[in-house]
C-alpha positions in Angstrom: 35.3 4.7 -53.7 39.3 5.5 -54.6 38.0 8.8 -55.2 36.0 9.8 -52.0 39.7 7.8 -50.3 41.9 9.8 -51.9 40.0 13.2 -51.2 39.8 12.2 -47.4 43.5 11.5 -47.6 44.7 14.6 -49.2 42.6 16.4 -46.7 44.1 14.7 -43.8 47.0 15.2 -45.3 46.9 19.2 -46.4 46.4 19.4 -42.3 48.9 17.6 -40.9 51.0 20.3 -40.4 48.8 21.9 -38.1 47.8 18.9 -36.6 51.0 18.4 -34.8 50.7 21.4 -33.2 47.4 20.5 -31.7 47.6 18.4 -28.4 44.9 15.1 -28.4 44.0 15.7 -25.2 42.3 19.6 -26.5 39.5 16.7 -28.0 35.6 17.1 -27.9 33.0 14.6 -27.5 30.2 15.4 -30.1 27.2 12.9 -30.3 24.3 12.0 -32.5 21.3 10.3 -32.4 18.5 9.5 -35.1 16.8 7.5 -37.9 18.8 5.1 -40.3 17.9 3.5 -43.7 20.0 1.1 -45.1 19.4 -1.3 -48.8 21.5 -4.2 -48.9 22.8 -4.4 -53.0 24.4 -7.1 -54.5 26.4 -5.7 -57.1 27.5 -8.9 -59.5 23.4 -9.7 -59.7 21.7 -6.3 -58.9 19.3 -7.5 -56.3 18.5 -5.8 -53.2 18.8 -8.6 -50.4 17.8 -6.8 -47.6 16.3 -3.7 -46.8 16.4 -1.8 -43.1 15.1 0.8 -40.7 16.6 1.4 -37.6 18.4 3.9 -35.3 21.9 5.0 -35.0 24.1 6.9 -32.4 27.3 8.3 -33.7 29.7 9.4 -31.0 32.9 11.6 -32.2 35.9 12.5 -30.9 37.6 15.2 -32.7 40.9 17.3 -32.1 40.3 21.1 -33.2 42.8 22.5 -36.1 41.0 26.0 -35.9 37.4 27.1 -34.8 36.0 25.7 -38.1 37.7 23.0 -39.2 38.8 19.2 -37.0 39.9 16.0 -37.2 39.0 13.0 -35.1 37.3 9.8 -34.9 33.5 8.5 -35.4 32.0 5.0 -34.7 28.2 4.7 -36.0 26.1 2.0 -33.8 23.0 0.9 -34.9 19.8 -1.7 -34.7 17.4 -2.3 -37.2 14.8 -3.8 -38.3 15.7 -5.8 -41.3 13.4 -7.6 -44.0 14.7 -9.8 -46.2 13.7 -9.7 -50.1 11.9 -12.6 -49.4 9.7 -10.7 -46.6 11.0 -12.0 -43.7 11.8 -9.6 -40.8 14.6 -10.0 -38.8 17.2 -8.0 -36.4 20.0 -5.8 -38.0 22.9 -4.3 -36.4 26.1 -2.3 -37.6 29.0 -0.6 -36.7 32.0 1.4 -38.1 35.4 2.7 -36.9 35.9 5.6 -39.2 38.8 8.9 -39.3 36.8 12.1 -40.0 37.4 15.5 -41.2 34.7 18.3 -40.0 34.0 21.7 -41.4 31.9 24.2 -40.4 28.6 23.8 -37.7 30.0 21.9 -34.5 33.1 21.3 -36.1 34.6 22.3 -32.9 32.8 23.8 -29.6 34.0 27.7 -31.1 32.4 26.9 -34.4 29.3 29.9 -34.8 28.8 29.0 -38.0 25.3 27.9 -39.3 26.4 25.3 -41.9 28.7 22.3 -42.2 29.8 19.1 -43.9 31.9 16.1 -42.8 33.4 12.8 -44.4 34.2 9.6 -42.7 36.0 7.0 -44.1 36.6 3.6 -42.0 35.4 0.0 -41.4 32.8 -1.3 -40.8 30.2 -4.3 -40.6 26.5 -4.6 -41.2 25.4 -7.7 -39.9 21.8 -9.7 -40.2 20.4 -12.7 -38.1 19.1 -14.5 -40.5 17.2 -18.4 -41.0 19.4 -20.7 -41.2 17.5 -23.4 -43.3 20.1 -26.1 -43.5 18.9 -28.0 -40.6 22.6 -28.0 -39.0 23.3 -25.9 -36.3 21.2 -22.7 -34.2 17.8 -21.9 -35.7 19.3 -18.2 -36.8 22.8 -17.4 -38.4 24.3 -13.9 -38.9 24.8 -12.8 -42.2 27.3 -10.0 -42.4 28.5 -7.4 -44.9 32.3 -6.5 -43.9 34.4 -4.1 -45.3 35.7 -0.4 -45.7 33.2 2.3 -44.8 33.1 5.9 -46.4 30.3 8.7 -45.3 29.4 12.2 -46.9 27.2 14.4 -44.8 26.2 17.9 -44.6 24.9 19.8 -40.9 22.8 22.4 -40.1 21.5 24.5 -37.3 17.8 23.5 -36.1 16.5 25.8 -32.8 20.0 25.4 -31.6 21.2 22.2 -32.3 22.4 20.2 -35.2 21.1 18.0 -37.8 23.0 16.2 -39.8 22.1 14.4 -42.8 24.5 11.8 -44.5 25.0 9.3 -47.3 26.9 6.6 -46.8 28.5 3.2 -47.8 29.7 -0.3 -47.1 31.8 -1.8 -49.4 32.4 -5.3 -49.2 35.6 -7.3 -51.2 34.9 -8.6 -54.3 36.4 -11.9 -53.4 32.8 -11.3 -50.4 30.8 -14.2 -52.2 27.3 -13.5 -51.9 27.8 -10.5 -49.8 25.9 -6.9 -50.3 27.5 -3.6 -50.2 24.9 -1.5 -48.3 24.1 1.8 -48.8 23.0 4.1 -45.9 21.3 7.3 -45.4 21.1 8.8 -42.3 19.2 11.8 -40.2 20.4 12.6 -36.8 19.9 15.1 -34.4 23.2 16.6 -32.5 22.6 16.0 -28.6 23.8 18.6 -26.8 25.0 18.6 -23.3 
C-alpha cells in the first residue's frame, strides 16, 4: 500500500510543474458505469466476512496536462448485494473520494489513443446493513469498513467507447477491530455524451 502511495505521489508530483500552468476551469467530466465485485477480508484471521455484487458509477473530473496524460478527481458509488459468510443477504453500499492520474484512452477529450491506465488513491467507506442480534436497538445495524482507498485500472477502446477494468482496495486501520479490508474489481463501461 506505501508503495502504490508513493508512486501516485511521485507522479503527482513529477507534474506539478505543468499543472500550474493549466487553469481548473479547462476540466472534463468523464463518467462510468458497470458491474462491481467486492470480498470483505479480515486480515488478523483470514476469513472472508462478506462477499458482494453490485453496480458502480464513477464520475471524474480531470484537468488536462497534455492530450494524453490528466489529473483530477474520481468518487466511485455503488449498491450491492451483500451475503454474509454466514449466508445471509443483505444491502451494501460504498463510496470513495479519490486524486487520480490518467494516461492514455479518455485521458483527456484530445486523447486518440486506443489504450490506457489510471490509479486512484483516496478514502473511502464500504458499508453493510447488517442483523443486529443484541436485542438493543433497530432490527439492522451498519457495519462499515473505513479507510484509505487505492485503485489500479487499465482502459480500452470497445466500438467507440471505453471500458475500463480496475483492481482495487480498501484498507482499513489496524487499530479497525473486527473490520475487513475489501478488495474490489471492477468493469465499467465509459458513457459517452
Amino acid at each position: 500500500m506505501k508503495k502504490i502511495l508513493g508512486a501516485a505521489l511521485l507522479a503527482l508530483g513529477a507534474t506539478a510543474a505543468q499543472a500550474q500552468q493549466v487553469s481548473v476551469t479547462d476540466g472534463e467530466w468523464f463518467h462510468a458505469a458497470g458491474y462491481d465485485y467486492a470480498v470483505g477480508i479480515d486480515l488478523s484471521t483470514l476469513n472472508t466476512p462478506f462477499s458482494a455484487n453490485g453496480l458502480t458509477w464513477a464520475p471524474r473530473y480531470t484537468v488536462p496536462l497534455g492530450d494524453e496524460l490528466s489529473v483530477g478527481l474520481t468518487a466511485p458509488l455503488g449498491l450491492s448485494l451483500a451475503q454474509s459468510s454466514n449466508g445471509s443477504l443483505g444491502l451494501g453500499y460504498h463510496g470513495a473520494l479519490a486524486a487520480t492520474v490518467q494516461l492514455g484512452m479518455e485521458s483527456t477529450k484530445a486523447s486518440n489513443a486506443w489504450l490506457g491506465a489510471f490509479i486512484n488513491v483516496g478514502y473511502g467507506t464500504y458499508g453493510r446493513q447488517v442483523r443486529n442480534f443484541s436485542g438493543i436497538g433497530p432490527a439492522f445495524v451498519r457495519d462499515a469498513s473505513v479507510g484509505s482507498f487505492s485503485e489500479l485500472g487499465v482502459r480500452y477502446d470497445y466500438w467507440g467507447n471505453e471500458i475500463n477494468l480496475s483492481f482495487g482496495l480498501l484498507r482499513v486501520p489496524t487499530s479497525a477491530v473486527d473490520k475487513a479490508d475489501v478488495v474490489t474489481i471492477r468493469l465499467l463501461y465509459g458513457l459517452s455524451y
